[in-house]
C-alpha positions in Angstrom: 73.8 56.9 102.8 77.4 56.0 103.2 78.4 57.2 100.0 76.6 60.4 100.3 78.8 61.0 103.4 81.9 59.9 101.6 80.9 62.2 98.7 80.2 65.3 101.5 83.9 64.4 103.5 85.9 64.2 100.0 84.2 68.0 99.4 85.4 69.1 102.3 88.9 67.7 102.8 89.0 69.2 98.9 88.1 72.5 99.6 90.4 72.8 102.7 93.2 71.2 100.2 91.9 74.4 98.1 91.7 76.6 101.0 95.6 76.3 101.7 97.3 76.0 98.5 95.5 79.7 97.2 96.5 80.9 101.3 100.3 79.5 100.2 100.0 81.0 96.6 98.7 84.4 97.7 101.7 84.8 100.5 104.3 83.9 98.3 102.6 86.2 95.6 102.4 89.4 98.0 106.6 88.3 99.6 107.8 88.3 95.8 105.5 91.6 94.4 106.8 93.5 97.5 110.5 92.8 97.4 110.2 91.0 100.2 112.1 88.0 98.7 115.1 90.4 97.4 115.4 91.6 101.5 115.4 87.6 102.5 118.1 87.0 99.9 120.5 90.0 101.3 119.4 90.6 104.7 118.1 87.4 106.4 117.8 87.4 109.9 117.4 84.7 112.6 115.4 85.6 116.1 115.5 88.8 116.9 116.3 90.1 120.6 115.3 93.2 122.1 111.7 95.1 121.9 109.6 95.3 118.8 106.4 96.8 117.9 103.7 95.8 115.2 102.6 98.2 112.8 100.9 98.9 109.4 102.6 99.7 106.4 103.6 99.4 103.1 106.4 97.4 101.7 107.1 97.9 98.1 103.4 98.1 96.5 102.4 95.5 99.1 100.0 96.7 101.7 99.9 95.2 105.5 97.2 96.5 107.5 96.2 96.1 111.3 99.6 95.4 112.7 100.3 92.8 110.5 104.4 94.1 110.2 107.3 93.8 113.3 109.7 95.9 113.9 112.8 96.9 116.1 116.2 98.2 116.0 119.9 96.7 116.7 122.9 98.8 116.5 123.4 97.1 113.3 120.2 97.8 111.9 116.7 97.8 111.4 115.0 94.4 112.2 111.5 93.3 109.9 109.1 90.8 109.9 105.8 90.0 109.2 103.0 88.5 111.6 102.5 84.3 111.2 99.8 84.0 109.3 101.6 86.3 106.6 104.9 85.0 107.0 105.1 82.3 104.6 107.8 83.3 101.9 108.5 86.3 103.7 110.1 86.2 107.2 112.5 88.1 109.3 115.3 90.2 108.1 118.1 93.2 109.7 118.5 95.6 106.7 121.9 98.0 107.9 121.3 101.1 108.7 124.0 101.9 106.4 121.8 100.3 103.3 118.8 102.4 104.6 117.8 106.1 103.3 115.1 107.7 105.2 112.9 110.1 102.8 110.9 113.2 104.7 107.2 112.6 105.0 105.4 112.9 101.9 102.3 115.3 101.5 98.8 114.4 102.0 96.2 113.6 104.6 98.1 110.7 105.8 101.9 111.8 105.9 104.6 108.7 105.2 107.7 108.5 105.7 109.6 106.1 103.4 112.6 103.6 104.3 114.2 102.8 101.0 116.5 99.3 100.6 118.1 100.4 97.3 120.4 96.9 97.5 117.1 95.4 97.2 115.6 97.9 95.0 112.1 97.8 97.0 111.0 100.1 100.4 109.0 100.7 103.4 106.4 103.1 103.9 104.7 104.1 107.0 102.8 107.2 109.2 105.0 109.6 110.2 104.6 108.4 113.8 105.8 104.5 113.2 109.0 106.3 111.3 109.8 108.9 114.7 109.4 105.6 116.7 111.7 103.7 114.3 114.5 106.2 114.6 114.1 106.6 117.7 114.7 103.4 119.0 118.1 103.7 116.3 119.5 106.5 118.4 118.6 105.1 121.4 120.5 102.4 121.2 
């Protein structure tokens, strides 16, 4: 009986090892197919203070649903990040505003308005009412 619970233990510690390296592989995958990696590299940012908000979106082809993106706005610029258990290889950045172009919302049954990062050749789309809020908070300030 003791090595049938051995054999059961090793299957599980096994399939958890499994578990986290495709968890770690599929993060890094969606940060680097999403431009993600390209904002890090050019606009990384340390904690961010002031209000944010959590959203859904799209950055680059990458989709984040729920409210799985952050967001909030500096005078300097527009703060991102993604939620924890999505942050691995991505993280939080402050793109200028000066590096942003803001595109009118596109047609469709869902309008979005698009943030583009040309410098890091990827962009951020979201519902017409995240964007108002977004800009917003940039002429607020």
């Amino acid at each position: 009986m003791p090595t049938t619970l051995g054999l059961v233990l090793g299957i599980i510690a096994l399939v958890v090892v499994w578990f986290v390296v495709l968890w770690l592989a599929i993060c890094y995958t969606i940060a680097s197919v999403s431009g993600w990696r390209r904002l890090r590299q050019l606009y990384e940012a340390g904690p961010f203070e002031g209000p944010t908000f959590k959203f859904a979106g799209y950055v680059g082809p990458s989709r984040f649903r729920g409210a799985a993106l952050i967001a909030g706005a500096t005078p300097v610029g527009l703060y991102l990040n993604v939620v924890a258990p999505f942050r691995i290889g991505a993280g939080p950045v402050l793109i200028p505003w000066h590096d942003i172009t803001v595109s009118p919302p596109s047609g469709g049954p869902i309008a979005l308005v698009t943030f583009e990062f040309p410098a890091a050749r990827t962009r951020l789309r979201v519902q017409e009412n995240v964007a108002s809020k977004l800009i917003a908070e940039r002429q607020r300030i």
